[in-house]
C-alpha positions as CSV (number, residue, x, y, z in Angstrom):
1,X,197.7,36.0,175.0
2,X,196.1,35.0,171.5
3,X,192.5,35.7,173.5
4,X,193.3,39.5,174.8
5,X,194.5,39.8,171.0
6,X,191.5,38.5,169.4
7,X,189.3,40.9,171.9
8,X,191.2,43.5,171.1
9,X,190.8,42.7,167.2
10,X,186.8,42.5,168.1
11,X,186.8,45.7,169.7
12,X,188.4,47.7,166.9
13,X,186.2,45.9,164.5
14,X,182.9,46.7,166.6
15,X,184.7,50.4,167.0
16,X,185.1,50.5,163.2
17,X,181.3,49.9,162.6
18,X,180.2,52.0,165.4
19,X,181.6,55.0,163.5
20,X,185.1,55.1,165.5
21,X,184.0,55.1,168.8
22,X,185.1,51.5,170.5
23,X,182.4,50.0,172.2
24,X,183.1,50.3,175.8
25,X,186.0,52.9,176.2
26,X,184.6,55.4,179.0
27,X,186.3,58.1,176.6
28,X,183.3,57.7,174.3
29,X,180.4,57.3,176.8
30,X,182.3,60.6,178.3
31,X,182.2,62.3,175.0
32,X,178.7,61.3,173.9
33,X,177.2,62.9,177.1
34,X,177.2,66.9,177.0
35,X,177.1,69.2,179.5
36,X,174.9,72.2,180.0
37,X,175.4,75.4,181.9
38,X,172.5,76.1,184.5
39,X,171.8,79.3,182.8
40,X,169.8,80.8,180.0
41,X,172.3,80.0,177.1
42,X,172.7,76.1,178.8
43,X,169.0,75.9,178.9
44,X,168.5,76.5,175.7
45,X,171.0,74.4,174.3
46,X,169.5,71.6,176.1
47,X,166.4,72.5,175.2
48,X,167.2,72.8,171.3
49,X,168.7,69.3,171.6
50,X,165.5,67.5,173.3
51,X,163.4,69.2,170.6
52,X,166.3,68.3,167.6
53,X,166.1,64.5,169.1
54,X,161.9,64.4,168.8
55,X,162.0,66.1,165.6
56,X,160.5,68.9,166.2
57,X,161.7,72.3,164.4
58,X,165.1,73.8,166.6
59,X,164.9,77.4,166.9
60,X,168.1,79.5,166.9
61,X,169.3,80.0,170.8
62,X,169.1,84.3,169.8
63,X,165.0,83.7,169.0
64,X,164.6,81.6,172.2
65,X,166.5,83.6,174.4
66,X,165.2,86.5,173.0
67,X,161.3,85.3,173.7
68,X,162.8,84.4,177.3
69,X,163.9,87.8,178.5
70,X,160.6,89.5,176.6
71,X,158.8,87.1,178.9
72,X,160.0,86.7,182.5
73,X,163.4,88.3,181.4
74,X,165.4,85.2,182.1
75,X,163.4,84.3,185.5
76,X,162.4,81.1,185.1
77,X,160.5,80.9,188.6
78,X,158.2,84.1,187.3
79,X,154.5,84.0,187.9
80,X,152.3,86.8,185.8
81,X,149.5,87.5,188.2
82,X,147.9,90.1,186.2
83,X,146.9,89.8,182.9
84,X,143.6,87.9,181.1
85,X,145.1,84.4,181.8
86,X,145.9,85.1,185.6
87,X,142.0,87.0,185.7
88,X,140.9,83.1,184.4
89,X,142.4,81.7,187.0
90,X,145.5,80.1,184.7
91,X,148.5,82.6,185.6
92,X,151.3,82.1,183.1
93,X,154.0,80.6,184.7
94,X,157.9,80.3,184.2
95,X,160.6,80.8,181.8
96,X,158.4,81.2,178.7
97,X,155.3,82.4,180.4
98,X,153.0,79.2,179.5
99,X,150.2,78.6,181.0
100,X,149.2,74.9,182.5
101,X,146.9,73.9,179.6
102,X,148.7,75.1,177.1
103,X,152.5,73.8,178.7
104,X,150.3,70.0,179.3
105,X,149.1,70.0,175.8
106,X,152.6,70.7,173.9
107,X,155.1,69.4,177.1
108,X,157.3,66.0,175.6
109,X,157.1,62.6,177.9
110,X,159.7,63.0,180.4
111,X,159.8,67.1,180.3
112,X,157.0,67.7,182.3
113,X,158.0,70.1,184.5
114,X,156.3,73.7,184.1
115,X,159.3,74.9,186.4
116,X,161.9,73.5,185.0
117,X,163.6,76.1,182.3
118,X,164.2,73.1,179.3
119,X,161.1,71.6,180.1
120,X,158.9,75.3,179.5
121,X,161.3,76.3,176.6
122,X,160.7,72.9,175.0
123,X,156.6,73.0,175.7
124,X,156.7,76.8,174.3
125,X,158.5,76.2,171.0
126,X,156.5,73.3,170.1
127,X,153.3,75.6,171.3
128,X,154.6,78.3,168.7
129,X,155.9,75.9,166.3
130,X,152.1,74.5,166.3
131,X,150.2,77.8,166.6
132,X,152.2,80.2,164.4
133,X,153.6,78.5,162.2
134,X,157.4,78.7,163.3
135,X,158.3,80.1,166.6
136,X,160.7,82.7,164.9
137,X,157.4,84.4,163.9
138,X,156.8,85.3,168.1
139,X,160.4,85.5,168.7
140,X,160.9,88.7,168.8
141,X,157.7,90.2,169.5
142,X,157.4,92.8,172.2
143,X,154.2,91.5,173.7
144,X,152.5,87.8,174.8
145,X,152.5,85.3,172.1
């Protein structure tokens, strides 16, 4: 009985210095672990969190969602077939409308999917974030950025 006691002691103390949450309690792991939608809004929330975790500067989920529908209005499977990039033989592709080059140069390790919504909002952002300044300064353009 005195050894479940101590353990139990342990684990409060490691809980204490992990900020509350008691190391090994599913309830925290569960917690810890969010969920996203398989939608614009949930893509962009998991999006802002990959680019919050690397560092990179978070747009607001109005400017991202905002480029997204001026774009492939919320399609992320679109294919733009007819404009200069698509003439050079690089058509823009998905969610944000990047092209391969460009969604290569700016895409993070492990989010290297052109077709995978998060994976082209994340490339796009830090594309804009790198190009223009901030990508609130495309956000709400009417026309390609």
């Amino acid at each position: 009985m005195q050894r479940k006691s101590r353990l139990a002691v342990r684990l409060a103390v490691a809980g204490a210095i992990a900020g509350g949450a008691v190391l090994g309690t599913v309830g925290a792991a569960n917690a810890a672990t969010p969920s996203y939608g398989n939608d614009l809004s949930g893509w962009v929330a998991q999006a802002q969190a990959v680019l919050a975790a690397n560092g990179d500067h978070v747009p607001s989920a109005a400017a991202i969602e905002a480029r997204a529908m001026t774009e492939s209005s919320g399609n992320p499977s679109a294919v733009n077939n007819w404009d200069s990039n698509a003439a050079a033989g690089t058509p823009s592709e998905g969610l944000m409308q990047t092209i391969v080059p460009t969604f290569d140069t700016y895409a993070l390790p492990g989010h290297n999917d052109i077709w995978n919504p998060v994976d082209n909002i994340v490339a796009a952002v830090r594309y804009a974030n790198a190009t223009y300044g901030a990508f609130e300064n495309i956000a709400y353009g009417t026309y390609g950025y």
